[in-house]
N, C-alpha and C positions, 0 to 999 in steps of 0.2 A: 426543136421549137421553130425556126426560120431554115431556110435554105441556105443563108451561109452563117448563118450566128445560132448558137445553140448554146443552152445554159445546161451543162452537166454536176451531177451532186455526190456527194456523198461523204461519210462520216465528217461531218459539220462543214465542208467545203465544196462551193460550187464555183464551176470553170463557166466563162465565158469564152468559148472557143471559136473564133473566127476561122473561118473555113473557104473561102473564096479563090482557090486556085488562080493564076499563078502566084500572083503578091498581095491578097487581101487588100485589094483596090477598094473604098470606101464608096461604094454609089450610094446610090438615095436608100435605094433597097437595104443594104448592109445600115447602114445608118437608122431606119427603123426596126428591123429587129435586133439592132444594138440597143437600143431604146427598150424594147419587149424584153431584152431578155438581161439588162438592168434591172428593171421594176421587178420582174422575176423573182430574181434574185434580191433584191431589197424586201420583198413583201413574204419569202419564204421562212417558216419559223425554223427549218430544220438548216437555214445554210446562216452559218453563225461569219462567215468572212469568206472571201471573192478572190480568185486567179481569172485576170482577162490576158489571155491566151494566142497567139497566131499559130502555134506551131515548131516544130521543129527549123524550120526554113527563114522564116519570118513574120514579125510582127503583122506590119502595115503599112504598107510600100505609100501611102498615102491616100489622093481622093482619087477619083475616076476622074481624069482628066476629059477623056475622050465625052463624057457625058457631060462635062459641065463646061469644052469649048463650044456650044453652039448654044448657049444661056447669054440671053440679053439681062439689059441690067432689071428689068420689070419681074425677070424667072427669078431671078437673083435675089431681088428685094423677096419676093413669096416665099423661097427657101432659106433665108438665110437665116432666120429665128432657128426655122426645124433642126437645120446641122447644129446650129449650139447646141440645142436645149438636147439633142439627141444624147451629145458628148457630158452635156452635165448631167443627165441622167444617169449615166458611172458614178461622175462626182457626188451624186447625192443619195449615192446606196448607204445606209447608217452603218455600216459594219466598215471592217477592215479591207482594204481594195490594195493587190500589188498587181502590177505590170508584170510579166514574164518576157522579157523581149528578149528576141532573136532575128539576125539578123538584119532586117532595115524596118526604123522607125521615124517615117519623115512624114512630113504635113503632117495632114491627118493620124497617121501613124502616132505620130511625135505627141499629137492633142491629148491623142486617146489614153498615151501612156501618163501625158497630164494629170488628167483626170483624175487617179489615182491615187490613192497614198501613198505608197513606196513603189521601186521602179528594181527591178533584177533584172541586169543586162549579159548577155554572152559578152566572152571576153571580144569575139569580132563583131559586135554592134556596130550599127551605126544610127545615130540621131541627129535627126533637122529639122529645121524649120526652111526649105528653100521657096516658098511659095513666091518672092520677091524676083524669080528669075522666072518666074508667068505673067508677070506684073501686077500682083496681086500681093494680099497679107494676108496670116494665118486666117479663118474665119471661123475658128470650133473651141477660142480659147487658148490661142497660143500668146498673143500679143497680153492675154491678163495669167492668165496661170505659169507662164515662162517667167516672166519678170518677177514675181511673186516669189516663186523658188529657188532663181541664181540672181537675182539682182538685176536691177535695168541697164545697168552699162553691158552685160555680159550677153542680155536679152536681146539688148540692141545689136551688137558683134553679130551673134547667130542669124538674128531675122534681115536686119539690113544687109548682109552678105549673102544668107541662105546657105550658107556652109552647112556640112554637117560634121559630126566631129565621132570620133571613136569611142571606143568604152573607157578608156583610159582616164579621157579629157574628160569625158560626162562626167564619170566619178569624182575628177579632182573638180571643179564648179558645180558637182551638188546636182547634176542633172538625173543620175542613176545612185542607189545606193547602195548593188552589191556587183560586183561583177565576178561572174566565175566562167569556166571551161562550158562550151552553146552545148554541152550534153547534160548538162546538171541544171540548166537554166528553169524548168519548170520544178523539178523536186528542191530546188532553193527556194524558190517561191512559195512553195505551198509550207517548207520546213518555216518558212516565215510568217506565216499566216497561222499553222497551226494551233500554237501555242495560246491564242487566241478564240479557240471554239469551245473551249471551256470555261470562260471565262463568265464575267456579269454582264451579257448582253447590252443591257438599259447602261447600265454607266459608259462601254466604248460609245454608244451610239452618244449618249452626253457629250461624254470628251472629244468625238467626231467634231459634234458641231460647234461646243466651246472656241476649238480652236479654227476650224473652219470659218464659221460666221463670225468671230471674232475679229478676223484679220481685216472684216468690211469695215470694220468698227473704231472710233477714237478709242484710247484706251479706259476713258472712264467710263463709254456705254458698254465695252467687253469686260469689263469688271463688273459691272450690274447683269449684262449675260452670265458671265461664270456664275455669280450666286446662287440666278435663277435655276439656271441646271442643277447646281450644287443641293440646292435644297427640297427642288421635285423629290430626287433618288433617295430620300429619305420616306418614301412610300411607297419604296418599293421591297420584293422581297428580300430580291440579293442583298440587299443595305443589311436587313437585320440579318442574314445568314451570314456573310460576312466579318462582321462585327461580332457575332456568337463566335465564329470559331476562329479569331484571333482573341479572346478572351478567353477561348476553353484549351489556347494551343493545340488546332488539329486544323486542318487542311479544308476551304472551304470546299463547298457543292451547290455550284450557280447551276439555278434554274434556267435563269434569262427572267426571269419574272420581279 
């Protein structure tokens, strides 16, 4: 698809594979066919759930430094909508999204795996947020989707120091949720996902945003959210297939429809 981002498919699972030798350095360029090849994969009927990928070596060593020290604050303001919205354009693919991380997931790296709904980390990972040692703060969603996930005191620890911390630590504060041996790191991910491509399309994408768009929410307007979803999916197919065959006891067959 792109030069360093490529959206690879098949039987119900599409890779987003970052490809930017040496450490999938995040420039402008990476960051819109990250973007292209999101939507891709969101708009695809045949990829039911999402691996974004670095590789064997490493995730996403972060942004492109080198291109973004000689941006004044005027470059700044014009790009800086783009890098979010690029990063949540992961975040907002309706299907199921894990991280495959290997070894270093910092800045940008760290966002991207944000992004995400679950995170599988090699046992020698490492994630951060050190942007605070450029003098700068995360800017693609680290300062809202970190806190969100291990809590603000923990969020603060990370960002305010810029440390980065091992697989270990990730795991135990909730930053990654599987970790195994950096040779199994993608085939865990995808054994993760899979289980998923047979599933009732239309309701994860529901329950996506339930919980997703919920969490912007007090809890009485995400209780009138849930409903809403709750009660669409009753028009759809998989509802009544579903529902037929756990009444006829036999194993359903989601369409996605």
């Amino acid at each position: 698809m792109g030069e360093f981002v490529r959206l690879e498919t098949g039987d119900g699972i599409g890779v987003i594979r970052l490809d930017r030798p040496p450490m999938n350095a995040l420039n402008t360029q990476v960051q819109e066919e990250l973007r292209a090849a999101a939507l891709a994969a969101a708009t695809d009927e045949g990829v039911r759930a999402v691996v974004v990928y670095g590789g064997e070596r490493v995730f996403a060593a972060g942004a492109d430094i080198k291109e973004m020290a000689d941006m004044s604050y005027a470059d700044m303001v014009a790009r800086a909508g783009a890098l979010s919205s690029a990063f949540d354009a992961v975040a907002q693919i309706p299907k199921p999204v894990v991280a495959a991380v290997t070894g270093y997931a910092l800045g940008g790296g760290c966002e991207l795996a944000l992004a995400c709904d679950w995170r599988v980390a090699a046992e020698d990972a490492k994630l951060g947020q050190p942007e605070i040692k450029l003098g700068i703060i995360p800017g693609a969603g680290g300062t809202q989707r970190l806190s969100r996930l291990i809590g603000p005191a923990r969020a603060k620890d990370l960002i305010f120091s810029g440390r980065s911390v091992d697989a270990a630590e990730a795991l135990r504060i909730g930053l990654v949720d599987q970790v195994v041996p950096a040779d199994q790191v993608f085939d865990a991910a995808v054994a993760l996902v899979r289980q998923y491509t047979s599933g009732p399309a239309l309701a994860l994408r529901a329950a996506k945003l339930a919980i997703d768009r919920g969490l912007e929410m007090d809890l009485a307007a995400g209780l009138a959210w849930e409903s809403q979803l709750f009660a669409a999916l009753f028009a759809t197919e998989d509802r009544r297939e579903g529902m037929a065959a756990f009444t006829g006891k036999r194993k359903p067959d989601f369409t996605g429809r």
